[in-house]
mmCIF file as Biopython writes it, N, C-alpha, C and O atoms, coordinates in Angstrom:
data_model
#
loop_
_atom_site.group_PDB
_atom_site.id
_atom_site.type_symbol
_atom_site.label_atom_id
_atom_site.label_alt_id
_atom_site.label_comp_id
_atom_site.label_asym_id
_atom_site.label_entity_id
_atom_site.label_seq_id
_atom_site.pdbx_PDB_ins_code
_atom_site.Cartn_x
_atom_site.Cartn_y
_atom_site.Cartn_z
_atom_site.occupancy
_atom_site.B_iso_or_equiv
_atom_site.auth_seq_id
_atom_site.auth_asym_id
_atom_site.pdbx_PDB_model_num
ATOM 1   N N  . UNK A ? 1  ? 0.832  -1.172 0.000  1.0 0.0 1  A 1 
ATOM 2   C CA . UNK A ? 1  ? 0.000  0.000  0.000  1.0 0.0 1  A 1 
ATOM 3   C C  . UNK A ? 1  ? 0.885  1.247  0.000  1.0 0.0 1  A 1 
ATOM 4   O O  . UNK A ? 1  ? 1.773  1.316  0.850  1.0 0.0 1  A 1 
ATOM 5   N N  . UNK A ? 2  ? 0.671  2.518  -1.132 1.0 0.0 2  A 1 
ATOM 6   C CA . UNK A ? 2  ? 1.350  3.260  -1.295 1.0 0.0 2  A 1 
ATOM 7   C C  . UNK A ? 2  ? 0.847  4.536  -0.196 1.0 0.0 2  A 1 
ATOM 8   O O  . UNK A ? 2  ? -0.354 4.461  0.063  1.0 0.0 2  A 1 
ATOM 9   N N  . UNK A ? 3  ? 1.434  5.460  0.348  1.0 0.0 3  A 1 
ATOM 10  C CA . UNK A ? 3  ? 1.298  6.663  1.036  1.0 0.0 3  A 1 
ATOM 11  C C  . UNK A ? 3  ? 0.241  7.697  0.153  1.0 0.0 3  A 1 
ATOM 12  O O  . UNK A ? 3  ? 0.440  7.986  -1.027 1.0 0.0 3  A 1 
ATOM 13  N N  . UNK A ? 4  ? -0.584 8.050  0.730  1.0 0.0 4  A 1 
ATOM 14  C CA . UNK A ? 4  ? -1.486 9.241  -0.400 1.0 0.0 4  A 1 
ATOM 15  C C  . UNK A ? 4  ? -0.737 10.385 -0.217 1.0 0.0 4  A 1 
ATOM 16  O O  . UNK A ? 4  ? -0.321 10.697 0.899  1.0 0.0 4  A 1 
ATOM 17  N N  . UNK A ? 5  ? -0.436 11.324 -1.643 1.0 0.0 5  A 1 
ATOM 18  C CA . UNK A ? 5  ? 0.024  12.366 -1.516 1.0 0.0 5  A 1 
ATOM 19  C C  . UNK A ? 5  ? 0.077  13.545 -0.075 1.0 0.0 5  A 1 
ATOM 20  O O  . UNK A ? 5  ? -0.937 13.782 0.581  1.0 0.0 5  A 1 
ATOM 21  N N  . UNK A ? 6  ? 1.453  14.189 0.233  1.0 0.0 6  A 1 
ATOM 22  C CA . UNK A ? 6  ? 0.933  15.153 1.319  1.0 0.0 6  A 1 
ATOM 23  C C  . UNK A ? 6  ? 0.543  16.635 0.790  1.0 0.0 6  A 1 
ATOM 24  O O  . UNK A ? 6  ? 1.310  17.395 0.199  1.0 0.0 6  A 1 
ATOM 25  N N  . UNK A ? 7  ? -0.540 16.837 1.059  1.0 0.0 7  A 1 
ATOM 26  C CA . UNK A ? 7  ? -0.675 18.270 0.412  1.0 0.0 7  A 1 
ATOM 27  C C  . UNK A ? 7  ? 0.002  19.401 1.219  1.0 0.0 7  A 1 
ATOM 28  O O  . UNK A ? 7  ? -0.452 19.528 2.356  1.0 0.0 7  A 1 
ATOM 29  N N  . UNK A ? 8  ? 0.961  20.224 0.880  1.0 0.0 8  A 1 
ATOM 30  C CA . UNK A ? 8  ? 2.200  20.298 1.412  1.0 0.0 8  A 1 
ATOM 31  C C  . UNK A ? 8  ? 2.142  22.350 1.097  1.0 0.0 8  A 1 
ATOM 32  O O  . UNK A ? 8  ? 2.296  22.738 -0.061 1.0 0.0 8  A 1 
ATOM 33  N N  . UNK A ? 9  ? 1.941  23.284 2.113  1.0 0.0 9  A 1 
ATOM 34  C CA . UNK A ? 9  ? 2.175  24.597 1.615  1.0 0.0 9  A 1 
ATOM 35  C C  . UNK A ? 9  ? 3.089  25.242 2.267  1.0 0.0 9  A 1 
ATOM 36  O O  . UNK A ? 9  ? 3.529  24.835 3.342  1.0 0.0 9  A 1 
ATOM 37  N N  . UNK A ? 10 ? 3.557  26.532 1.581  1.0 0.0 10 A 1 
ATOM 38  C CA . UNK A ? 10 ? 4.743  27.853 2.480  1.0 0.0 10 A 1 
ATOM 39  C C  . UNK A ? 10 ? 3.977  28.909 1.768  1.0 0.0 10 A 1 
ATOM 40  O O  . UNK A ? 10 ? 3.719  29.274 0.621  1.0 0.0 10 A 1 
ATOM 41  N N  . UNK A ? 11 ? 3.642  29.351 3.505  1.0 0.0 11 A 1 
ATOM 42  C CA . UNK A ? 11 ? 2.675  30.935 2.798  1.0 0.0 11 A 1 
ATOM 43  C C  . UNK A ? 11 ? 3.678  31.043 4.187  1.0 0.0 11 A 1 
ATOM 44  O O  . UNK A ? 11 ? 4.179  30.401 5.110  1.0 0.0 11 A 1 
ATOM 45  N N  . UNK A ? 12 ? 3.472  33.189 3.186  1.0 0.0 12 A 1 
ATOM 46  C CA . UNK A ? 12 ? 4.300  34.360 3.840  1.0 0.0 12 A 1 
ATOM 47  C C  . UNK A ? 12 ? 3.217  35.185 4.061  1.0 0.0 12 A 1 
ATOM 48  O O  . UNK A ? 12 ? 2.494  35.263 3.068  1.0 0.0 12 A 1 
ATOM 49  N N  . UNK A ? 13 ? 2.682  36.118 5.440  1.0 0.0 13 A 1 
ATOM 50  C CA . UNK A ? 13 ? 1.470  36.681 5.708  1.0 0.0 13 A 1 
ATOM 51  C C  . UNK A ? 13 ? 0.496  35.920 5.702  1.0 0.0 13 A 1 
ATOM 52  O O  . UNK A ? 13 ? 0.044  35.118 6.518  1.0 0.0 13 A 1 
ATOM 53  N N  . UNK A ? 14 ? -0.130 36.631 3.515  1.0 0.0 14 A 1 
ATOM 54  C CA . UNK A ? 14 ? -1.482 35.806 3.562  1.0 0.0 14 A 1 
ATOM 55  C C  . UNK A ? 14 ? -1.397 35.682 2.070  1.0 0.0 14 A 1 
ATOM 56  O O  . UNK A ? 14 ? -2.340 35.662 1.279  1.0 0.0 14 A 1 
ATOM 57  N N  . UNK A ? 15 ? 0.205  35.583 1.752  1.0 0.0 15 A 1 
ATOM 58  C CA . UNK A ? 15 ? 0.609  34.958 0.045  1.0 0.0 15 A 1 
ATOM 59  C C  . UNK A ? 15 ? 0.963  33.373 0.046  1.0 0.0 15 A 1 
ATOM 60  O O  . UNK A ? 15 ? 1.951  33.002 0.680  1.0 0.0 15 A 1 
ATOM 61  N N  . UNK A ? 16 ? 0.245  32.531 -0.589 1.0 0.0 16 A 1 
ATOM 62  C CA . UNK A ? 16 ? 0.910  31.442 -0.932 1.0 0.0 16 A 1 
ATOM 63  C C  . UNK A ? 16 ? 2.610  31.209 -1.232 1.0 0.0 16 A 1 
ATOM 64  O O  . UNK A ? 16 ? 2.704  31.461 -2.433 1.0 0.0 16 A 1 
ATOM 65  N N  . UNK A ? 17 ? 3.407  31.003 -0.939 1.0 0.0 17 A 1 
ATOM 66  C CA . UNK A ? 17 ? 4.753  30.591 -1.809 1.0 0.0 17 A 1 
ATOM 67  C C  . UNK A ? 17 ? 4.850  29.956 -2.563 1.0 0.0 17 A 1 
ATOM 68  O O  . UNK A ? 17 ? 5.172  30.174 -3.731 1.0 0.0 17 A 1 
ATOM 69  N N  . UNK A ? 18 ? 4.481  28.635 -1.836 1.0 0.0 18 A 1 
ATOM 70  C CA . UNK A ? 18 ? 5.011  27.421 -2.124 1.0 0.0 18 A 1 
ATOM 71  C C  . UNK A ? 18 ? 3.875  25.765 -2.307 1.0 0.0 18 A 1 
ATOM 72  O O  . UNK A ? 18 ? 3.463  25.201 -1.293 1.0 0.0 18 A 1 
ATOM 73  N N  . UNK A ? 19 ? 3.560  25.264 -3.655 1.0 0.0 19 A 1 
ATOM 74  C CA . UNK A ? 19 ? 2.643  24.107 -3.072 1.0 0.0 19 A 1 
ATOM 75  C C  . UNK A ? 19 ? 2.831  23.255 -3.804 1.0 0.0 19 A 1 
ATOM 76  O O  . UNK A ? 19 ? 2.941  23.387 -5.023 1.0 0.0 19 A 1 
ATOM 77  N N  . UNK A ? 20 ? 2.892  22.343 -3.249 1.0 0.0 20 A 1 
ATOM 78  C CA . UNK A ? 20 ? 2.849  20.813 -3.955 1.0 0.0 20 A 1 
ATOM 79  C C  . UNK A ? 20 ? 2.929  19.367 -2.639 1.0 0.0 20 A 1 
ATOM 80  O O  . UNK A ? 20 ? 2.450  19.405 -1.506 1.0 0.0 20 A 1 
ATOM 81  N N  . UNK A ? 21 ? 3.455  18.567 -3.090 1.0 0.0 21 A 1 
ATOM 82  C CA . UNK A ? 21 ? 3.029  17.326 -2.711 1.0 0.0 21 A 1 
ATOM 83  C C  . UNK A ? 21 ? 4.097  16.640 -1.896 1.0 0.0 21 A 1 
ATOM 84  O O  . UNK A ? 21 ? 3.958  15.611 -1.235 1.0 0.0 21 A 1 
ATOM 85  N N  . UNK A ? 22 ? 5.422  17.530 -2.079 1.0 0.0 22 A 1 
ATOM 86  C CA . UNK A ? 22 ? 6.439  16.871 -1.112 1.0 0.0 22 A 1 
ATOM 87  C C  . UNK A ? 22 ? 6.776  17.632 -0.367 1.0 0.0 22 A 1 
ATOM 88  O O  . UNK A ? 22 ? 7.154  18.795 -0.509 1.0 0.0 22 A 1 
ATOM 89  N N  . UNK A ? 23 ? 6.639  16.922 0.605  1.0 0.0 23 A 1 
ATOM 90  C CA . UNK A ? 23 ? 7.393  17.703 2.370  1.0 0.0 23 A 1 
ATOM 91  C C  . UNK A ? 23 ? 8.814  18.104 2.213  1.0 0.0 23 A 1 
ATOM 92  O O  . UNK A ? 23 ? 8.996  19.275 2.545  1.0 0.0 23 A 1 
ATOM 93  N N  . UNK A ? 24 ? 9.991  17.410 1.759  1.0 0.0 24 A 1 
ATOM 94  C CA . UNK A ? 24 ? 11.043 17.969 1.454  1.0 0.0 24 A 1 
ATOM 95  C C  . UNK A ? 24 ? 11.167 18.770 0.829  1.0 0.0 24 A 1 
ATOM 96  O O  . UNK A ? 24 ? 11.898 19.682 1.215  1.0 0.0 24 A 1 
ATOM 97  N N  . UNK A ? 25 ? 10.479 18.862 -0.552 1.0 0.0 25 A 1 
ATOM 98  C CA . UNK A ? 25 ? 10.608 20.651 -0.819 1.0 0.0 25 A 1 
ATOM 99  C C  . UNK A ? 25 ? 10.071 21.450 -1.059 1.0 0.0 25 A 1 
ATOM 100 O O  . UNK A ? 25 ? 10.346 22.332 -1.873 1.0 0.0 25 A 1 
ATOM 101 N N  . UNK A ? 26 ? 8.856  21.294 -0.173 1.0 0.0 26 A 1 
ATOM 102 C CA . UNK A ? 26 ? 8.338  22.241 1.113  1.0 0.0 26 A 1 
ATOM 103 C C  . UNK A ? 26 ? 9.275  22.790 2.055  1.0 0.0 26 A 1 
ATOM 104 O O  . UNK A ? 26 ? 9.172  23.912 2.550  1.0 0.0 26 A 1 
ATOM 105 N N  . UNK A ? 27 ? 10.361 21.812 2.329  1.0 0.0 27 A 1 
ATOM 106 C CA . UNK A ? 27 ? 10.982 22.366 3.840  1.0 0.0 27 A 1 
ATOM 107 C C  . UNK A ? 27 ? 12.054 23.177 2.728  1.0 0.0 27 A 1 
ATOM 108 O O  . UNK A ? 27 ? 12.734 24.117 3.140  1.0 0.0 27 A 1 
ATOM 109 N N  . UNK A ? 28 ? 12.115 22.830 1.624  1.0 0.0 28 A 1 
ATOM 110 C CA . UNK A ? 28 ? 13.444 23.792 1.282  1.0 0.0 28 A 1 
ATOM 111 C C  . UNK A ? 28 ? 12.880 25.099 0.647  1.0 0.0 28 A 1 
ATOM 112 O O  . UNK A ? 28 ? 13.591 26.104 0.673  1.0 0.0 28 A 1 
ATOM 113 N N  . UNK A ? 29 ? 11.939 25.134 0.213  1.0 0.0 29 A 1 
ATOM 114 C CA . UNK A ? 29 ? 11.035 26.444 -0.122 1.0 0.0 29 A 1 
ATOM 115 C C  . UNK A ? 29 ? 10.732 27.032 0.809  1.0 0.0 29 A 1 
ATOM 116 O O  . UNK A ? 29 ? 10.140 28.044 0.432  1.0 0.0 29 A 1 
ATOM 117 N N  . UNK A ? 30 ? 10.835 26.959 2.535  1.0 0.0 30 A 1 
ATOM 118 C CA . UNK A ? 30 ? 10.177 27.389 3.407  1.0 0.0 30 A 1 
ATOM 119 C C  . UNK A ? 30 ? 11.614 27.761 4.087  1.0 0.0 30 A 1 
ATOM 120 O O  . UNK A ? 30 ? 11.578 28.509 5.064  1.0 0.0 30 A 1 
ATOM 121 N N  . UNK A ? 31 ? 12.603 27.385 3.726  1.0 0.0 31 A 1 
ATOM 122 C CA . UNK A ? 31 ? 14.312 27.866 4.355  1.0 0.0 31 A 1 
ATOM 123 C C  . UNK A ? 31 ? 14.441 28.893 3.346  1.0 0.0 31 A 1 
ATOM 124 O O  . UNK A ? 31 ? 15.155 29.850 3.647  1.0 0.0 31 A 1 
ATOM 125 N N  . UNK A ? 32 ? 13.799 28.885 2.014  1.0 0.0 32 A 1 
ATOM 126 C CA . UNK A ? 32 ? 14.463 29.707 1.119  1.0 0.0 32 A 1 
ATOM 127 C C  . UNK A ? 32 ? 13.712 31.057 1.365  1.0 0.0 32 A 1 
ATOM 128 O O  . UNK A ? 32 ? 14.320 32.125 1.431  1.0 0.0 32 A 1 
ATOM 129 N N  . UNK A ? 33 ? 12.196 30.935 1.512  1.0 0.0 33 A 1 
ATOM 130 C CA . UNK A ? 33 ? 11.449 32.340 1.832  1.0 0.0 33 A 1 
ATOM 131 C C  . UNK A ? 33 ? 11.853 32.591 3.340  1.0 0.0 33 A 1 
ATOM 132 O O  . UNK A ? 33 ? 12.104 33.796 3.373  1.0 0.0 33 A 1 
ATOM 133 N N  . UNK A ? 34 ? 12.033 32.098 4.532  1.0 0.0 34 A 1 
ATOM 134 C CA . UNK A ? 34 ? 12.414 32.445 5.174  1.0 0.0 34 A 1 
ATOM 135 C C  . UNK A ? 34 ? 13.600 33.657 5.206  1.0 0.0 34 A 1 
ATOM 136 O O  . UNK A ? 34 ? 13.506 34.753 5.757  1.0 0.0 34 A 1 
ATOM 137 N N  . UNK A ? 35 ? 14.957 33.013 4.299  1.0 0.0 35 A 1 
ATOM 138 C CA . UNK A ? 35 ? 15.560 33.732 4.184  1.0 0.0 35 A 1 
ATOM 139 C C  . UNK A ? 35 ? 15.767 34.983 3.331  1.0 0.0 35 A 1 
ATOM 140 O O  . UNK A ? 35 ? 16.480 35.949 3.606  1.0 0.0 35 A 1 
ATOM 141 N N  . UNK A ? 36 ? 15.203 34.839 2.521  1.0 0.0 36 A 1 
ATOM 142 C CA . UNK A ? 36 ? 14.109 35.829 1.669  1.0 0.0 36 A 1 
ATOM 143 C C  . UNK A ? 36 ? 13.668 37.563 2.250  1.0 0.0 36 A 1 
ATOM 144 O O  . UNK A ? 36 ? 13.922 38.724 1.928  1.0 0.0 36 A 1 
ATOM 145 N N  . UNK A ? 37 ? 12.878 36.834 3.269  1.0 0.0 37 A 1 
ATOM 146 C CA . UNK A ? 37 ? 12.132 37.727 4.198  1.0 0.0 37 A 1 
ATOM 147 C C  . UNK A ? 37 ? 12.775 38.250 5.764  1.0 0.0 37 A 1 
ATOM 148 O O  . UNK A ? 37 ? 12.319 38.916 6.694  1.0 0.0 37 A 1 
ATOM 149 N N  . UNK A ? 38 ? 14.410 37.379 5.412  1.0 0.0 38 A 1 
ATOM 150 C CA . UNK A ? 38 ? 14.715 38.335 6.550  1.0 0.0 38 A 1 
ATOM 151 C C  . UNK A ? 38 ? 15.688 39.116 6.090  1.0 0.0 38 A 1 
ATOM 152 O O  . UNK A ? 38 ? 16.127 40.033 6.783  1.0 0.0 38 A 1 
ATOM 153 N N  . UNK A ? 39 ? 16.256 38.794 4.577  1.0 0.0 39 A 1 
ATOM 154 C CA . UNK A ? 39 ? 17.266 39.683 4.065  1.0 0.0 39 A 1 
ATOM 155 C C  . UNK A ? 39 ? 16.677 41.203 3.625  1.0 0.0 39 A 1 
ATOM 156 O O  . UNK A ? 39 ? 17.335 42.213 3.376  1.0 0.0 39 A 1 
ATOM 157 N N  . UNK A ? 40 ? 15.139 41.010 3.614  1.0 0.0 40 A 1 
ATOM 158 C CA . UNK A ? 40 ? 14.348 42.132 2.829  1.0 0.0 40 A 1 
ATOM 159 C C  . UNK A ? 40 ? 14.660 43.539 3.888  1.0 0.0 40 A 1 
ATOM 160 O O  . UNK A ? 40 ? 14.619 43.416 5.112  1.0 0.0 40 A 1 
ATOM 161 N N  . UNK A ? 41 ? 14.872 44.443 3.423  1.0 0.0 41 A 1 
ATOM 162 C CA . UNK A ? 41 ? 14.884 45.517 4.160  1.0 0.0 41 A 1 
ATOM 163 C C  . UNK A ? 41 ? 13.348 46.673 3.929  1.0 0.0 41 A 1 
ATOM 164 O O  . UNK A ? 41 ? 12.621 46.488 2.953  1.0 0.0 41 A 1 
ATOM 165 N N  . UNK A ? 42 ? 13.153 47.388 4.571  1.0 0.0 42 A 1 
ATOM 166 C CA . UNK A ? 42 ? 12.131 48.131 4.857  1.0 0.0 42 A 1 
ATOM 167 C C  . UNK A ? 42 ? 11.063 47.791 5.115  1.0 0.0 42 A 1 
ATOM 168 O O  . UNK A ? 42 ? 10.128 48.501 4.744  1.0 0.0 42 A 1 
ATOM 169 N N  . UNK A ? 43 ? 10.792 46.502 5.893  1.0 0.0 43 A 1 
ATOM 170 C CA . UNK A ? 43 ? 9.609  45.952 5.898  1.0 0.0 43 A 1 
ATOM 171 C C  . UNK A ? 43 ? 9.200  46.209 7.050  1.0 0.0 43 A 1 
ATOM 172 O O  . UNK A ? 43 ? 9.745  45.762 8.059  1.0 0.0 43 A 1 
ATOM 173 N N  . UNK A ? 44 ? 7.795  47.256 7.058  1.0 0.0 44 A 1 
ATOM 174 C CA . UNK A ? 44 ? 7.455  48.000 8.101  1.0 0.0 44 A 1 
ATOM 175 C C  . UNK A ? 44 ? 6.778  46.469 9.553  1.0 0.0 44 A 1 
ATOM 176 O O  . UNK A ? 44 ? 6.924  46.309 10.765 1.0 0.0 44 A 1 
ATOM 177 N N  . UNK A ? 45 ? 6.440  46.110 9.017  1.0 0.0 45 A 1 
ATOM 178 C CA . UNK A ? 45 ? 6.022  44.751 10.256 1.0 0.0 45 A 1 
ATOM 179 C C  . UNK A ? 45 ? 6.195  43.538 10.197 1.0 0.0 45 A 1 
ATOM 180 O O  . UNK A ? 45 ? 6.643  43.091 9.141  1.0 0.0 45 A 1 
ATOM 181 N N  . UNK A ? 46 ? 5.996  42.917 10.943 1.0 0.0 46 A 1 
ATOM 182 C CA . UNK A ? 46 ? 6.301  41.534 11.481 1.0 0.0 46 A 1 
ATOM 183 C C  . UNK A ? 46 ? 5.770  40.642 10.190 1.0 0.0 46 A 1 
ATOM 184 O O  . UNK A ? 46 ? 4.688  40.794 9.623  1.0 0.0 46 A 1 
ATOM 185 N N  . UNK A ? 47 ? 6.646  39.816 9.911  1.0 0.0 47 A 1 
ATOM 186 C CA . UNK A ? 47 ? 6.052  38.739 8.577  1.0 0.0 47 A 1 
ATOM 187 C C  . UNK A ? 47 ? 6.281  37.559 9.416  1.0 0.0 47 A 1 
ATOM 188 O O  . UNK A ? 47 ? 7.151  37.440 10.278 1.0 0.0 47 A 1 
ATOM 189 N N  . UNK A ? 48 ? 4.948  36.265 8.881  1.0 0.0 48 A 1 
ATOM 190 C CA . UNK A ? 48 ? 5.277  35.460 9.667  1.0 0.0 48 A 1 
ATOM 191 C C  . UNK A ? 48 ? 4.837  34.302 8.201  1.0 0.0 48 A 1 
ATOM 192 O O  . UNK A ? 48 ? 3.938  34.305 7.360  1.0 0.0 48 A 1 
ATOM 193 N N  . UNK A ? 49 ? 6.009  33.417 8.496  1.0 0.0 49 A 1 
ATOM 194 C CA . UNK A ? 49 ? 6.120  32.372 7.364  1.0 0.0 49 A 1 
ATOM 195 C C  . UNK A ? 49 ? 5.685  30.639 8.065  1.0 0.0 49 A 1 
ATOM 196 O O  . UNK A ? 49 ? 6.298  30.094 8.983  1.0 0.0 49 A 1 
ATOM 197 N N  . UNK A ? 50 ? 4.751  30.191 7.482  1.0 0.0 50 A 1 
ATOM 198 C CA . UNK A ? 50 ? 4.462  28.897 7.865  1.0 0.0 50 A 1 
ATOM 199 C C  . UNK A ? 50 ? 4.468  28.067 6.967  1.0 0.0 50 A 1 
ATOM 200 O O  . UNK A ? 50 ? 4.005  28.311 5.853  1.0 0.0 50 A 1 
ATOM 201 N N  . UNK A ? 51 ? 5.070  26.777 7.349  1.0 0.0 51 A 1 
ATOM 202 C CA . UNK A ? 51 ? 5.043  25.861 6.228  1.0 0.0 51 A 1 
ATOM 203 C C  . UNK A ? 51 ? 3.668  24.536 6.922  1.0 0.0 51 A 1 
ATOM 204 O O  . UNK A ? 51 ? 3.601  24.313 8.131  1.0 0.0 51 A 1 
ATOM 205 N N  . UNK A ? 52 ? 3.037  24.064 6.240  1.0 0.0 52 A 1 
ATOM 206 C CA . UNK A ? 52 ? 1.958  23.294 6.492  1.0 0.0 52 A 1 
ATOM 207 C C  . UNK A ? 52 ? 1.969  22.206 5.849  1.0 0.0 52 A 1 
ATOM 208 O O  . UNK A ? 52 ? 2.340  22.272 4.677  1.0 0.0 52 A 1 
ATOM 209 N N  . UNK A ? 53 ? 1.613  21.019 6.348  1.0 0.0 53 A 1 
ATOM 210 C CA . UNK A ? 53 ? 1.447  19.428 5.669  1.0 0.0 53 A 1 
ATOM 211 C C  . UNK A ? 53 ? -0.561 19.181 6.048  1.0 0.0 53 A 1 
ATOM 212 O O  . UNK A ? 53 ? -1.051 19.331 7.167  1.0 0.0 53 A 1 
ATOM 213 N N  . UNK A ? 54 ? -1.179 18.878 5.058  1.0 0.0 54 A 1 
ATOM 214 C CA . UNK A ? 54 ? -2.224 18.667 5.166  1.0 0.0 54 A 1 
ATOM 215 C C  . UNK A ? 54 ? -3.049 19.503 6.122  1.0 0.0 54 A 1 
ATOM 216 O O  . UNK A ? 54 ? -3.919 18.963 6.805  1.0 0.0 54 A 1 
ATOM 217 N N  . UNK A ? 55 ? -2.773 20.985 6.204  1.0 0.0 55 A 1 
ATOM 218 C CA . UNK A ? 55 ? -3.669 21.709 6.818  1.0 0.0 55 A 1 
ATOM 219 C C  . UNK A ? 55 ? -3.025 22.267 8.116  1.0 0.0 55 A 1 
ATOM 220 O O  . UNK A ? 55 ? -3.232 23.302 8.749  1.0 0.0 55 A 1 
ATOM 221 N N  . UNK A ? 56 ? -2.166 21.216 8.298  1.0 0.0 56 A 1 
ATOM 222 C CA . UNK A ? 56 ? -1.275 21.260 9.857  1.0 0.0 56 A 1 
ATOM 223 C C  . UNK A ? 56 ? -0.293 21.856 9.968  1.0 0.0 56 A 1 
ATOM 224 O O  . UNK A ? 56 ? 0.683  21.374 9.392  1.0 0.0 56 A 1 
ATOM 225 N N  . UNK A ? 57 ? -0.043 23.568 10.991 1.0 0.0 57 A 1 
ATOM 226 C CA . UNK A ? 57 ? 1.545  23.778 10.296 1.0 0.0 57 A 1 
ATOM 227 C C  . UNK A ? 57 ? 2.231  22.851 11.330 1.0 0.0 57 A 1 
ATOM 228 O O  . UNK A ? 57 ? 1.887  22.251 12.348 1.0 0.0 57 A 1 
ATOM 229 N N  . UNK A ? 58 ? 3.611  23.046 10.440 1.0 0.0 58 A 1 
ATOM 230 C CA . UNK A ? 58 ? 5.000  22.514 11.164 1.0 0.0 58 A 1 
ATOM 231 C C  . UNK A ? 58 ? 5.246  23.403 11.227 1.0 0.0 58 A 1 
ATOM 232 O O  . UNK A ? 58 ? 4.162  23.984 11.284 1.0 0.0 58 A 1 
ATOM 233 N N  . UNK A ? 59 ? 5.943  24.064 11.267 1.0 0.0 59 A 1 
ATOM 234 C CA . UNK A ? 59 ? 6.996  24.768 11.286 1.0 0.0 59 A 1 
ATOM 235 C C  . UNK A ? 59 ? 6.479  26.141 11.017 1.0 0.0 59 A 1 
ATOM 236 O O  . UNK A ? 59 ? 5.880  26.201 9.943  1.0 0.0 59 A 1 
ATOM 237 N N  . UNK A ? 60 ? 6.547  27.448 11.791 1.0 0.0 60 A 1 
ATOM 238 C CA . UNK A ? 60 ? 6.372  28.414 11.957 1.0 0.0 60 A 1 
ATOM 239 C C  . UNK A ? 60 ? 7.348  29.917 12.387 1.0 0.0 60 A 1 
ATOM 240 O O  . UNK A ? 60 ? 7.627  30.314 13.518 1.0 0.0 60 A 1 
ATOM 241 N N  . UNK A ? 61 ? 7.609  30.354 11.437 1.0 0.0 61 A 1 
ATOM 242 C CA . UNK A ? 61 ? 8.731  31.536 12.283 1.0 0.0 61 A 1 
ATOM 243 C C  . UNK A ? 61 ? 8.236  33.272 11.771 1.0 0.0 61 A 1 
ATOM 244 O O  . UNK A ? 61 ? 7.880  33.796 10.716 1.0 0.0 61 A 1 
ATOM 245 N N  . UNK A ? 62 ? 8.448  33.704 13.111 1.0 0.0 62 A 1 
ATOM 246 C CA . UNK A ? 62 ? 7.806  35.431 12.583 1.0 0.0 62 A 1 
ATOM 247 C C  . UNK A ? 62 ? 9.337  36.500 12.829 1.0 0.0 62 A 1 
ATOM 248 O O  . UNK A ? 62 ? 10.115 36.711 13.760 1.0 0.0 62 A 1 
ATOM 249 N N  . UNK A ? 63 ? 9.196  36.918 11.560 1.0 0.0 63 A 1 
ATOM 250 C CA . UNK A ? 63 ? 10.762 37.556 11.113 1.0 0.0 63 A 1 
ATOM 251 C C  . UNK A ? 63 ? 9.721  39.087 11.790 1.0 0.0 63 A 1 
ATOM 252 O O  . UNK A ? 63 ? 8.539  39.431 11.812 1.0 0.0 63 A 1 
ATOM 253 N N  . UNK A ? 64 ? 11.006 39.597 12.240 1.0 0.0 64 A 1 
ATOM 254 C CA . UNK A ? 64 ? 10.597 40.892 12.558 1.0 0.0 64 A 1 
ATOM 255 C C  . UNK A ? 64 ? 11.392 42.045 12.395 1.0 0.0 64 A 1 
ATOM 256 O O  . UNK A ? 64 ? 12.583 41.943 12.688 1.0 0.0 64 A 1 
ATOM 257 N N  . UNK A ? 65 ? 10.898 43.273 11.926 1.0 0.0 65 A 1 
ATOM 258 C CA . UNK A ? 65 ? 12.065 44.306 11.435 1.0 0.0 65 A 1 
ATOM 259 C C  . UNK A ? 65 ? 13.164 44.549 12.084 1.0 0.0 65 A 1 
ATOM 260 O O  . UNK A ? 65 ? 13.985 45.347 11.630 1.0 0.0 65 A 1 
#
């Protein structure tokens, strides 16, 4: 019996990034906007980036100016 796809996202605020079906690169799309969003300069508030597997986040970090 095979695994059913993970439906797999990286949203920044309340933008999608990132979607598809594998958790691994999910996690590397979600290191890459991370770093993304903390190299960005002038960003008047707090951005917060979550990566999610089937609805559920994992992994959560809020970059702040």
């Amino acid at each position: 019996m095979t695994a059913s796809p993970t439906a797999c996202q990286v949203v920044e605020g309340k933008r999608i990034r990132h979607t598809g079906t594998s958790k691994r690169e999910a996690e590397r799309a979600y290191a890459m906007w991370r770093r993304y969003a903390r190299s960005r300069e002038g960003t008047p508030q707090p951005t917060t980036i979550t990566l999610t597997a089937d609805n559920q986040p994992i992994k959560t970090e809020t970059i702040r100016p």
